[in-house]
C-alpha positions in Angstrom: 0.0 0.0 0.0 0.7 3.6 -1.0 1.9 5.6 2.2 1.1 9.3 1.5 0.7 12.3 3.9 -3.6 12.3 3.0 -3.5 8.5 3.9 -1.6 8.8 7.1 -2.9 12.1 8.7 -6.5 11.8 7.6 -7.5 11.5 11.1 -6.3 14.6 12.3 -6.5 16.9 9.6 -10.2 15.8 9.5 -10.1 18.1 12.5 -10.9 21.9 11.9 -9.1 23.3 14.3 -5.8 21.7 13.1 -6.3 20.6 9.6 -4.0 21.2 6.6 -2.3 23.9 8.0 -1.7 22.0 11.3 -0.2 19.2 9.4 2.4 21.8 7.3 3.4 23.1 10.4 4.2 20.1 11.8 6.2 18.9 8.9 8.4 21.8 8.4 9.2 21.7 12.3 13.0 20.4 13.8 12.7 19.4 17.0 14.3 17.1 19.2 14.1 14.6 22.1 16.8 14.8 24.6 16.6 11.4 26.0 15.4 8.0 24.5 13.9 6.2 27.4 10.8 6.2 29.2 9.8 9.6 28.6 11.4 9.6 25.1 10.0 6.7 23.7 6.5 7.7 24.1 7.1 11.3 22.7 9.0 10.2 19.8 6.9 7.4 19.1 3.7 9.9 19.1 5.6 12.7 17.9 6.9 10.4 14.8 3.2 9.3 13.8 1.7 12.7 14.1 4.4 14.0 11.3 7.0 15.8 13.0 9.1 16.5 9.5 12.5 16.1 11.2 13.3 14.5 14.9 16.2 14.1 16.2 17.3 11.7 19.0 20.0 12.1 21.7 21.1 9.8 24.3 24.6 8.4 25.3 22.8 5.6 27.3 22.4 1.4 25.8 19.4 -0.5 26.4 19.7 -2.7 29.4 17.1 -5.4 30.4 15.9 -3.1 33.3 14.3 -0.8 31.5 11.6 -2.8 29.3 9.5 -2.3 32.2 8.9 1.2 31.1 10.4 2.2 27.7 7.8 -0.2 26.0 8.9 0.2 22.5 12.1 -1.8 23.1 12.3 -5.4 22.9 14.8 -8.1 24.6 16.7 -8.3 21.4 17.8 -4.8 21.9 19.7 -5.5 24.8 23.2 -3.7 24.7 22.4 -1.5 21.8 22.6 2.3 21.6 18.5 3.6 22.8 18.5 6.5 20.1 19.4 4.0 17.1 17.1 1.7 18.5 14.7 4.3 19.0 15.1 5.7 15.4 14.6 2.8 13.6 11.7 2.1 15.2 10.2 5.8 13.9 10.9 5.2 10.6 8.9 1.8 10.4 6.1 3.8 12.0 6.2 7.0 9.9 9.0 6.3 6.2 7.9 10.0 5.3 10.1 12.1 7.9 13.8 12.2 8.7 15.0 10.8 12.2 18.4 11.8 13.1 20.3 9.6 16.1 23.1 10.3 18.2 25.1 8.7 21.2 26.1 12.4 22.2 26.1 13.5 26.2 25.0 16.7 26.0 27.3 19.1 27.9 28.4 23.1 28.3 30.6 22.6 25.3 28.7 20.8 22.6 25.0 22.2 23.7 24.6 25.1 21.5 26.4 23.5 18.9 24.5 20.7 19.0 20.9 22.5 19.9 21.1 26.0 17.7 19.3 24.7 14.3 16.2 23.2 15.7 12.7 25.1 16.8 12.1 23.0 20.1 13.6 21.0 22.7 11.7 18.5 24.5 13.7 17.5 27.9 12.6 13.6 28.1 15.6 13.3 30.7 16.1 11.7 34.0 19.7 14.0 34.8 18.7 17.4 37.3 22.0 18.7 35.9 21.1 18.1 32.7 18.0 19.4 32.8 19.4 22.9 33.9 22.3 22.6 31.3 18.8 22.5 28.8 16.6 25.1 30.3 20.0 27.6 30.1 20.5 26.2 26.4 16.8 26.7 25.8 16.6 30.7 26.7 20.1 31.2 25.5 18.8 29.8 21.8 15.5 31.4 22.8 14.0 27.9 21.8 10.8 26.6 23.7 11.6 23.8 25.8 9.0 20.9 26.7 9.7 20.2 30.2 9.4 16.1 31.5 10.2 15.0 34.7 9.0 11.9 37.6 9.7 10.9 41.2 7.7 7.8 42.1 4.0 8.3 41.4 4.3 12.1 40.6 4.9 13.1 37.5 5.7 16.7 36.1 4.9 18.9 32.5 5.1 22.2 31.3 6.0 24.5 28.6 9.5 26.7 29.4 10.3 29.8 27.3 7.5 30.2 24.8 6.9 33.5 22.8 3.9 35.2 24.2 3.1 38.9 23.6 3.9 39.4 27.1 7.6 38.3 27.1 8.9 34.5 26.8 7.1 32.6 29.6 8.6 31.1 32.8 11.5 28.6 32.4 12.2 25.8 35.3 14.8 28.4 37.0 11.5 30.5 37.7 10.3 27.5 39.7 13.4 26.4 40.8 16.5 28.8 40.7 18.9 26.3 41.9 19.3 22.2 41.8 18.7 20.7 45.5 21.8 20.2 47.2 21.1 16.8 47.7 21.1 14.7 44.9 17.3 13.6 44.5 17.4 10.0 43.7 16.4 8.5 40.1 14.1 6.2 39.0 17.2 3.2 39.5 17.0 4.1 43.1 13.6 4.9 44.0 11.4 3.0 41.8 8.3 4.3 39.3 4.9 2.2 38.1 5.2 2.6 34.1 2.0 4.0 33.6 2.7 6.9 35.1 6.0 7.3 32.6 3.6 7.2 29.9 1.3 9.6 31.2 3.9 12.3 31.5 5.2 11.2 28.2 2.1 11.6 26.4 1.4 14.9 28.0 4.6 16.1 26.5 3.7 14.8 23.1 0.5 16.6 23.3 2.6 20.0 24.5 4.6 20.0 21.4 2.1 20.0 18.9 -0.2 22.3 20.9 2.9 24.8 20.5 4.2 24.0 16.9 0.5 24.3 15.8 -0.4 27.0 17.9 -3.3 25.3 18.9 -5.0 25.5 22.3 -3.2 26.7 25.8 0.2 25.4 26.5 1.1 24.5 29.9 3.4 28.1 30.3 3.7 29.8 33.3 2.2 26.6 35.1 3.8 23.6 36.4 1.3 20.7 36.0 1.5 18.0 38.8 -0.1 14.8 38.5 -0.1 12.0 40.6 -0.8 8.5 39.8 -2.0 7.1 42.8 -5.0 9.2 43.3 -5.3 10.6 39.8 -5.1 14.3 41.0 -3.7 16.9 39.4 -2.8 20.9 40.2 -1.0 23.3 38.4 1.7 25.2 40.3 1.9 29.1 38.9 5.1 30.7 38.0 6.7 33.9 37.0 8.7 35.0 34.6 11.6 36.5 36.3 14.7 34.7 35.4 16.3 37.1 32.7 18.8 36.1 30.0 21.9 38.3 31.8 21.5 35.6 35.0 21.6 32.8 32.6 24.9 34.0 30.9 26.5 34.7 34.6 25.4 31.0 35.6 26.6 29.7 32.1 30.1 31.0 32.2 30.4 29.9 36.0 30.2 26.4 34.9 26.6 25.6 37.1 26.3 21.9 35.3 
């Protein structure tokens, strides 16, 4: 059978309030997925079917047998090899009509503009607090919008950092949380998660992204949207924007990461 973008998309740009143009956005967009596993494989995975025109993958990490529990698009045979490969072939059996770009890259202070500065959006899928200041500060020093993930045990975290709005770019995770914790909070490895809940949050990043490439609905800005998975409740944390771009070069050229 004939795979065509009419054939493939028909179900959402049946929809009026995204249609054709929704779709064109969407297909002209760069965007990419820092992290490949249990945030990343839903967002890709989604992000790849819905017609993201060009995604690119980053993670340093291999698939071990531990994590099948929750990055459900891996299989036992891909035991030992590199997730964004892994990851990246997947998305092109799913969707042959965009470009998925891998790489087994750590992202650091030296190679994150570098490696960050052509794409329109960043979507933080990782389970590093340092890296996930190293992106935020990347983020508003690109000016790129950043689609935040994050989990610790049943909780899980969204929102939108450093969108355009005619008010000023919106609040960024610094704006929330100006410093890391000074004590290492523990990871998934240490603490344990249920997978569902990785989903979720994964899912709700997916849906972020094309709300903001589309420019569709009300992205999660200025909010931080908590949801927990043992009593299905949810609140939304406000935020300010206050964090400007001089206090992100000062922490930048202290080395913070």
């Amino acid at each position: 059978m004939e795979i065509s973008e009419k054939n493939l998309y028909q179900r959402q740009t049946v929809l009026p309030e995204f249609g054709e143009k929704g779709q064109q956005k969407l297909s002209k967009a760069k965007i990419v997925i820092v992290g490949c596993g249990g945030l990343g494989n839903p967002v890709a995975t989604y992000l790849a079917a819905s017609g993201i025109g060009t995604i690119h993958l980053i993670d340093f990490d291999k698939v071990d047998v531990s994590n099948l529990h929750r990055q459900v698009f891996f299989k036992t045979e891909d035991i030992g090899k590199p997730k964004a490969f892994v990851l990246a072939n997947h998305l092109r059996m799913i969707n042959p009509l965009i470009h998925v770009i891998p790489k087994t890259l750590a992202l650091n202070k030296e190679n994150a503009i570098q490696t960050l500065e052509e794409i329109d959006l960043i979507v933080d899928c990782t389970d590093s607090l340092s890296t996930k200041y190293l992106l935020n500060d990347t983020a508003i020093l690109l000016d790129k919008p950043l689609i935040y993930g994050s989990l610790y045990k049943f909780d899980g975290y969204v929102a939108t950092f450093n969108l355009k709005t005619p008010e000023g770019n919106s609040a960024n995770l610094r704006d929330f949380f100006p410093e890391p914790p000074k004590n290492q909070i523990p990871n998934c490895a240490e603490v344990g998660t249920l997978n569902p809940i990785v989903g979720l949050i994964g899912l709700l990043q997916a849906n972020e992204v094309i709300k903001v490439l589309c420019a569709m609905g009300q992205p999660l800005i200025n909010q931080l949207l908590v949801y927990n998975s043992l009593n299905k409740q949810q609140l939304k944390i406000k935020g300010e924007a206050k964090t400007d771009r001089k206090t992100i070069e000062t922490l930048w050229n202290e080395n913070q990461y």
